[in-house]
N, C-alpha and C positions, 0 to 999 in steps of 0.2 A: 672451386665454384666458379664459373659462367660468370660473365660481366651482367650480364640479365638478368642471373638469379641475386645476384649482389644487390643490385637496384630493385628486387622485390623483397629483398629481404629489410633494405632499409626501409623500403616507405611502409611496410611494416611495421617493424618497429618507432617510426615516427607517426604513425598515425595511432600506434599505444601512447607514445607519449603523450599524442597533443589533444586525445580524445576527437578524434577525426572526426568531424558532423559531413554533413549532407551538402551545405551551402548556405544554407539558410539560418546559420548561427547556434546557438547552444541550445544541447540537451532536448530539442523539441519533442522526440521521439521515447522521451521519460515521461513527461508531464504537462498537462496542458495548461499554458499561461491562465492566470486568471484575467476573466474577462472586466473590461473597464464598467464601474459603478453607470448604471443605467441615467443617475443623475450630470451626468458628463454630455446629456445632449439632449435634456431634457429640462421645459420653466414650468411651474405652476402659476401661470394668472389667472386660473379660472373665478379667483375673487372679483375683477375686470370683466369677462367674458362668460358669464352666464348669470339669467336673469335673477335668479334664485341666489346667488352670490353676494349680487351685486346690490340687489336690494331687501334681501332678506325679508323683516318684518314689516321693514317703513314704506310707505306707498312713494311712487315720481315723485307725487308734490314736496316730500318733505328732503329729499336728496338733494345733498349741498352742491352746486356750482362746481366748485374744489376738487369734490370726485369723481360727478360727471365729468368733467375737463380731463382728469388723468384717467378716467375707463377711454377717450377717446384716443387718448396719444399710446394708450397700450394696445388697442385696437388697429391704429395703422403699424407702429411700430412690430409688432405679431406678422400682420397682414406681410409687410417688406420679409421677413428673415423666418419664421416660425414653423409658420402652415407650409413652406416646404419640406421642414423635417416631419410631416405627419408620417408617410413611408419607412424611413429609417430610422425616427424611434420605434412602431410596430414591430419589423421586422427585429431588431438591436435586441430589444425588450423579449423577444421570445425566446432566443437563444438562452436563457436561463434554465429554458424547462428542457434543453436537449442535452442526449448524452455527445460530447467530441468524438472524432474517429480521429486516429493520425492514416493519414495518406499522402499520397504526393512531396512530400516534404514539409508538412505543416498541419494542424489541427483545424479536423472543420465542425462546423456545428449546421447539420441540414435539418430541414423541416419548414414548412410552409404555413402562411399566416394571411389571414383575411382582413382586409384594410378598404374601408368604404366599399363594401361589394365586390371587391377583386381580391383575387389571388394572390398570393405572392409564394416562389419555391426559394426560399433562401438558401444560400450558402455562403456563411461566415469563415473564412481560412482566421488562422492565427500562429503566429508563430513566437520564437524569443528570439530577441536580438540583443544580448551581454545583457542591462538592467533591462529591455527594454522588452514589451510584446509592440508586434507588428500585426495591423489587421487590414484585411480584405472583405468585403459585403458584395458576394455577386447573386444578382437577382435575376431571377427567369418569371415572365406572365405575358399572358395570352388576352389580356382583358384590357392592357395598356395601348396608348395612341403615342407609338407607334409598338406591338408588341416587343418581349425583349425578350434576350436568351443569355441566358448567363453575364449582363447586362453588369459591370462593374459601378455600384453604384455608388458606394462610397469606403475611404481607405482611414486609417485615422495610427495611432502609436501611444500607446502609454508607458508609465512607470509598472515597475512590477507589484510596486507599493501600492497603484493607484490612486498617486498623489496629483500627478499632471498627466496631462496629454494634450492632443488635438485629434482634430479628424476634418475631413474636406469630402463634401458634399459636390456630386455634380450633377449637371444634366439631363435627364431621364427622359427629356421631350427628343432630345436629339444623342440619340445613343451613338450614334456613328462619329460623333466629334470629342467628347470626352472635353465638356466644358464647365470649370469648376463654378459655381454657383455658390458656396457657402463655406468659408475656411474657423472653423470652430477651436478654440483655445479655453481649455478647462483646467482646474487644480480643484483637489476635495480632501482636502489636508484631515478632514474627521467626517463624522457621519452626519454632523449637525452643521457642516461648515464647508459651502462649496463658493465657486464663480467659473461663472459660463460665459465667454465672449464672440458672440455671432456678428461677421466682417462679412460684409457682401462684397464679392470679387468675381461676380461676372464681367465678363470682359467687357466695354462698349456699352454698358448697361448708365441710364442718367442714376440710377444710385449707388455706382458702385463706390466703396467706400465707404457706406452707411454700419455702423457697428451701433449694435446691441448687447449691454452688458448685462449679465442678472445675477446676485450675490446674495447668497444666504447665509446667515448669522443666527444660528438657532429661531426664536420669534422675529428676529427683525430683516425685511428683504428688502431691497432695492432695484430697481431697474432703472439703467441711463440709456438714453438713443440719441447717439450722436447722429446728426443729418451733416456727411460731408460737404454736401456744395455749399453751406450755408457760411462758414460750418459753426454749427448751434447742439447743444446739450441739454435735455430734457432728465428731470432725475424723477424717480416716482417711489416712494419709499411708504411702508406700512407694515405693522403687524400682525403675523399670522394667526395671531389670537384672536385678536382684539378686533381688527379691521381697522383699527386707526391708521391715519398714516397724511402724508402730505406731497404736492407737488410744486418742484423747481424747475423752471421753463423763463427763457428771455422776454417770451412774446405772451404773459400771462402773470397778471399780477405784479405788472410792472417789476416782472424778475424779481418777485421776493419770493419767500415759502409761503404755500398757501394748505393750508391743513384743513382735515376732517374728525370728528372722533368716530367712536362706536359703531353711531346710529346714523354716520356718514352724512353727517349735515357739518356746515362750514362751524370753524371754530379758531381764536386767534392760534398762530403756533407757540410751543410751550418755548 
């Protein structure tokens, strides 16, 4: 046998042994990673931010201080890190309803999604990396300033458990610089039991630095927003039941807890 044929016959045989992939790590081309729990980039404060929420039965006048004060601090606190992922939670969130293709080396999830009057053509890659899946979100729209085309919009990695992950959010104003804007770090150890932590890391940016934590405990959530420059920690805590809940802030209530019940009128804390 050829010295040539020697060396085909071995990599051959080494690529039976070692189960020879593509590049892009194990087994992609068997099955398609599960995709990370929607709740990995995603908060509910809509008890904060809508009217009907926020005030239910009771009219202004009888709403305590206490929780107007924390609907405010969750209002900027959103306002800084939040309402940029309006986009890619939309987009994120529909891939549920698509079938994968494997192509290219990796599993995609195409189909397009309507977000405040615009388009969006997604294309979700995903691949396995040993425990891990690896993901890509590239978006295409014609409605955006400045349009985009297959626009890398955001990358992220999980457990195959989807126990942890992260994902990193960029820039979508300036698609030609690939400037990360939001570096997200999640674990959802059960279905009743996550935390989501949003780190603002625009470059140059006066708040970059600023994280926002948000933890759910079956009824009981929490939200902290640390303001880096200061640097100061707001905690806002209540439950999903109930509505009760209370606010820890430096600059409010002379930094003690200052609580609400029910009916979201002030009340001492327990």
């Amino acid at each position: 046998m050829s010295d040539s044929r020697v060396r085909i016959a071995l990599a051959a045989m080494l690529c039976i042994a070692s189960a020879c992939s593509d590049g892009y790590g194990s087994d992609d081309s068997g099955e398609a990673p599960p995709l990370p729990p929607l709740a990995s980039m995603t908060t509910d404060l809509t008890r904060f931010t809508t009217q009907s929420d926020v005030l239910g039965d009771a009219s202004p006048a009888v709403v305590g201080t206490n929780f107007l004060t924390a609907a405010v601090a969750v209002g900027l606190a959103r306002a800084a890190t939040i309402i940029v992922m309006a986009v890619p939670v939309a987009t994120f969130g529909a891939a549920a309803q698509a079938m994968p293709v494997f192509e290219n080396g990796a599993w995609h999830w195409e189909y397009s999604v309507t977000e405040n009057g615009k388009t969006f053509v997604a294309d979700l890659a995903g691949r396995v990396q040993g425990t891990e899946s690896v993901w890509e979100m590239r978006i295409s729209a014609t409605a955006t300033t400045p349009p985009l085309t297959n626009y890398l919009w955001y990358t992220g990695r999980a457990n195959l458990n989807g126990a942890e992950g992260e994902w990193h959010i960029f820039d979508a104003s300036q698609p030609s610089t690939r400037n990360e804007l939001l570096a997200i770090d999640w674990t959802h150890p059960s279905a009743t039991t996550w935390t989501l932590t949003f780190t603002n890391v625009r470059a140059g940016a006066l708040d970059v630095g600023d994280r926002l934590t948000y933890e759910v405990n079956s009824n009981a959530h929490v939200v902290r927003f640390l303001d880096a420059s200061a640097p100061a920690t707001a905690e806002i805590g209540w439950n999903a039941a109930t509505g009760a809940g209370y606010l820890l802030a430096p600059n409010y209530n002379g930094g003690a807890r200052a609580c609400w019940d029910a009916s979201l009128q002030n009340v001492a804390c327990p």
